[in-house]
MARDRENLO-687456 format. One line per field, with one value per residue: residue number from 1; x, y, z of N, C-alpha, C, CB in turn. Coordinates in pm, 1 decimal, padded with zeros to 6 digits. Atoms other than C-alpha are relative to their C-alpha. Glycine has a CB too. Layout:
N
seq: (NUM/...)
n_X: (X/...)
n_Y: (Y/...)
n_Z: (Z/...)
ca_X: (X/...)
ca_Y: (Y/...)
ca_Z: (Z/...)
c_X: (X/...)
c_Y: (Y/...)
c_Z: (Z/...)
cb_X: (X/...)
cb_Y: (Y/...)
cb_Z: (Z/...)
END
This chain:
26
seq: (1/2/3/4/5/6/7/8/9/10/11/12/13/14/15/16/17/18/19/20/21/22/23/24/25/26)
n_X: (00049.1/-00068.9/-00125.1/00006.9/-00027.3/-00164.2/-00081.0/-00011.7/-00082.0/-00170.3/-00038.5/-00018.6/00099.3/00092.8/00128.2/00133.8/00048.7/00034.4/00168.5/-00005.1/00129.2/-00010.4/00088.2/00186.9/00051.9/00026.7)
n_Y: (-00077.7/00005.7/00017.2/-00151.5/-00007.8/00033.7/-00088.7/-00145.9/00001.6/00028.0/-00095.7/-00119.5/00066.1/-00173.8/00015.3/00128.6/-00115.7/-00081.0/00072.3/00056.7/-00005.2/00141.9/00056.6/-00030.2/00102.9/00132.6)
n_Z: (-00114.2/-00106.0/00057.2/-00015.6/-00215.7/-00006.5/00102.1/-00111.2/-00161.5/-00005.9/00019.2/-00113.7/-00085.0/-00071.3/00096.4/-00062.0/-00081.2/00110.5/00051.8/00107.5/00120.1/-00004.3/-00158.2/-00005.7/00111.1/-00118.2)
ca_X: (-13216.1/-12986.7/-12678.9/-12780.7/-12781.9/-12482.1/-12311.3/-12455.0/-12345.9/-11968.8/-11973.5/-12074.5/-12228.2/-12337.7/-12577.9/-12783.5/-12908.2/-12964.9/-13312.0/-13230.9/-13393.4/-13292.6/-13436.7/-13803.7/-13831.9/-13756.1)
ca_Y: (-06652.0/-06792.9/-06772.8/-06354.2/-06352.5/-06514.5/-06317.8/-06006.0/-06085.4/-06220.1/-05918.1/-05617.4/-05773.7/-05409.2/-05467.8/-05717.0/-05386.7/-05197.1/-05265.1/-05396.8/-05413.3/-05822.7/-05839.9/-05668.7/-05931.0/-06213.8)
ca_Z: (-09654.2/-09384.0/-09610.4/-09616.4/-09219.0/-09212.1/-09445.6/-09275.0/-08950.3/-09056.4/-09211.7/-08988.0/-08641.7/-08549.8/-08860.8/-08652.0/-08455.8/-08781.8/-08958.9/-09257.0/-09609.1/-09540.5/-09152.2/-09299.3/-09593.0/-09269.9)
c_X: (00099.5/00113.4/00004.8/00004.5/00121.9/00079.0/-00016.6/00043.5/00168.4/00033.6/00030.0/-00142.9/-00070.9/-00126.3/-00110.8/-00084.4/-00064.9/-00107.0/00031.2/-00067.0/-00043.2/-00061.4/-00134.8/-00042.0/-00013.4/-00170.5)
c_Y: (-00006.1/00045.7/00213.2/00035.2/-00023.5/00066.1/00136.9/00027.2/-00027.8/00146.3/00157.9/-00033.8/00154.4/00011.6/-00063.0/00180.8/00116.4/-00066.8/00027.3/-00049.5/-00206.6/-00027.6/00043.0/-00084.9/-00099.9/00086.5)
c_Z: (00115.7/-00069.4/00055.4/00154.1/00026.3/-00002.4/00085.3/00094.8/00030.5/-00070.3/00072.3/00113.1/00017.7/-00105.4/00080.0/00011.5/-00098.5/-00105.1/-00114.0/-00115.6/-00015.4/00118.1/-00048.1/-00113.8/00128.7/00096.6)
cb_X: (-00138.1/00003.8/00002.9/-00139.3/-00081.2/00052.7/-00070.5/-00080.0/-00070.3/00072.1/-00052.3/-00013.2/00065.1/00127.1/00029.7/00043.5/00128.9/00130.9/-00168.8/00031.9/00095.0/00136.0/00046.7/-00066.3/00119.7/00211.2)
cb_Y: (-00051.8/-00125.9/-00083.0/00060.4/-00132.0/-00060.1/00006.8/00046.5/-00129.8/-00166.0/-00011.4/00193.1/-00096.0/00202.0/-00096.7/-00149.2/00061.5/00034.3/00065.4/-00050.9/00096.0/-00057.0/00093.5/00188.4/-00052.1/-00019.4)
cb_Z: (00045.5/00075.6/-00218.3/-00069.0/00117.6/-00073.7/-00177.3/00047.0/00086.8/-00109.4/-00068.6/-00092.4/00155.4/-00024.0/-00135.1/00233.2/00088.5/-00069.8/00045.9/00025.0/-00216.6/-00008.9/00182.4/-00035.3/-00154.9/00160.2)
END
């Protein structure tokens, strides 16, 4: 779970802001 946050965020921070199929499972 954290590892996928992580990952999402070292990957593309502008994702945070984008509602994600991984932020509506959290």
């Amino acid at each position: 779970m954290l590892t996928c946050l992580t990952d999402r965020i070292l990957i593309a921070p502008g994702d945070w802001e984008t509602p994600t199929p991984e932020m509506h499972h959290l």
